[in-house]
N, C-alpha and C positions, 0 to 999 in steps of 0.2 A: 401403480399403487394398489396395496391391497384391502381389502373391503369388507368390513369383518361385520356378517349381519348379527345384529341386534335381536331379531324377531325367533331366530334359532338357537340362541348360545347364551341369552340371559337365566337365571334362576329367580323366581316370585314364593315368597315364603308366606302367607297370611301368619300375624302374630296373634292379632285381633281380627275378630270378621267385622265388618261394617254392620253397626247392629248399637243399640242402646244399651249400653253394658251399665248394670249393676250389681255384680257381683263382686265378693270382698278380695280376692285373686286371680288372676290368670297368671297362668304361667306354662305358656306354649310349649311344642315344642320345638328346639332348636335347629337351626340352619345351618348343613355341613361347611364349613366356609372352602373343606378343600377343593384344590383347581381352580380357584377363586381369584382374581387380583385386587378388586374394590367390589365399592356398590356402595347403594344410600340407603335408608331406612326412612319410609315414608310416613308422620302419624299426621293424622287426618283428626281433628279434635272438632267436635262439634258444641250443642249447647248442653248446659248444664242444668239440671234441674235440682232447688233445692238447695242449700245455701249453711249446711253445717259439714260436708264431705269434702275430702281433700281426696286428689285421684297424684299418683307417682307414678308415675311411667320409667322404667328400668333397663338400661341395657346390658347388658351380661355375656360373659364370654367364661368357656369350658374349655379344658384341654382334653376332656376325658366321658362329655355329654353327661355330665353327672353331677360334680361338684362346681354350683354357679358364682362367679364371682364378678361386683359392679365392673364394668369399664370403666377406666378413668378418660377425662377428656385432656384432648393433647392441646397445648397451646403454645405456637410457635415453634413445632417440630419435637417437643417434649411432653412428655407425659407428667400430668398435675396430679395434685394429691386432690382433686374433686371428681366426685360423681357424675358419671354422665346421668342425666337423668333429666325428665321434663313433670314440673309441677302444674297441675291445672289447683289455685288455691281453693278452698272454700264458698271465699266471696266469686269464683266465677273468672279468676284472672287467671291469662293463660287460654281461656277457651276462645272456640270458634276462631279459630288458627290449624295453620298448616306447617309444620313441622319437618325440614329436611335435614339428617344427619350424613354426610359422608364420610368414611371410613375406606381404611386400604387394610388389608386381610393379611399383611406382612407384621401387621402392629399388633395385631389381637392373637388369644387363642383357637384352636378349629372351631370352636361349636358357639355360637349367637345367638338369642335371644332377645325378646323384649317382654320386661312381664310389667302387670298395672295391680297396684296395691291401692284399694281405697278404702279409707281410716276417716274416725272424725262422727261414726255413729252415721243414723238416719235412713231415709229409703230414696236418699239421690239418686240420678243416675246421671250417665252422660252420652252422647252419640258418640262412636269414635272410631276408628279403622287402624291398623298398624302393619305394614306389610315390609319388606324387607327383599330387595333386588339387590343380586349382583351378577358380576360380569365375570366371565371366564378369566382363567392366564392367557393371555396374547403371545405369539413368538413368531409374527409372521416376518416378513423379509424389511418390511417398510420402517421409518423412523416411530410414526405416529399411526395408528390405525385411523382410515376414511370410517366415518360409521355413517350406515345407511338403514331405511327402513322400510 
């Protein structure tokens, strides 16, 4: 069987750095998805301070690293007419949570993002991290790849 390491062949994109963000946007930049087959997008939501800010977390995909447009989220092998997107609200719901999104890079356009919009006035902030891993094309001989670390 063949044994496809992990430790050489993944991508790590920081979207957000791990840091107390209160800034009114981010908007990274994006992750080539080519050679790509999946991967997950990690957000890491900590505490929130302050209690009139809404924070929207965005996922986005580009054909052309240019022009970004929402992902839609699939459900049940279809693509829905809602936004992928993760709200941390005002009142504080949503946070101090750990957030995994998995995605296959045959659905989406090349280019990936995550951007955070926070709206709602004031000088909140919140802890939070966003990083975005994926895993090569696979074509080795075996059905399934062994993964090892």
């Amino acid at each position: 069987m063949t044994v496809l390491d992990l430790g050489n062949n993944i991508k790590r994109n920081t979207q957000i750095m791990s840091s107390r963000y209160a800034a009114t946007v981010s908007t990274p930049t994006a992750l080539d998805l080519k050679d790509s087959s999946w991967g997950v997008i990690h957000f890491n939501v900590g505490s929130k301070t302050g209690s009139t800010t809404v924070y929207t977390y965005t996922i986005e995909e580009s054909s052309d690293n240019a022009s970004f447009t929402t992902v839609k989220k699939f459900v049940d092998g279809e693509k829905s007419t809602t936004d992928s997107t993760i709200v941390i609200a005002a009142d504080g719901t949503g946070q101090e949570q750990t957030y995994m999104v998995a995605f296959e890079t045959a659905r989406l356009e090349r280019y990936l993002r995550v951007t955070c919009v926070k709206t709602g006035g004031g000088s909140d902030t919140i802890d939070t991290s966003v990083h975005i891993v994926t895993m090569p094309d696979y074509t080795g001989d075996a059905d399934a790849p062994s993964f090892s670390i």
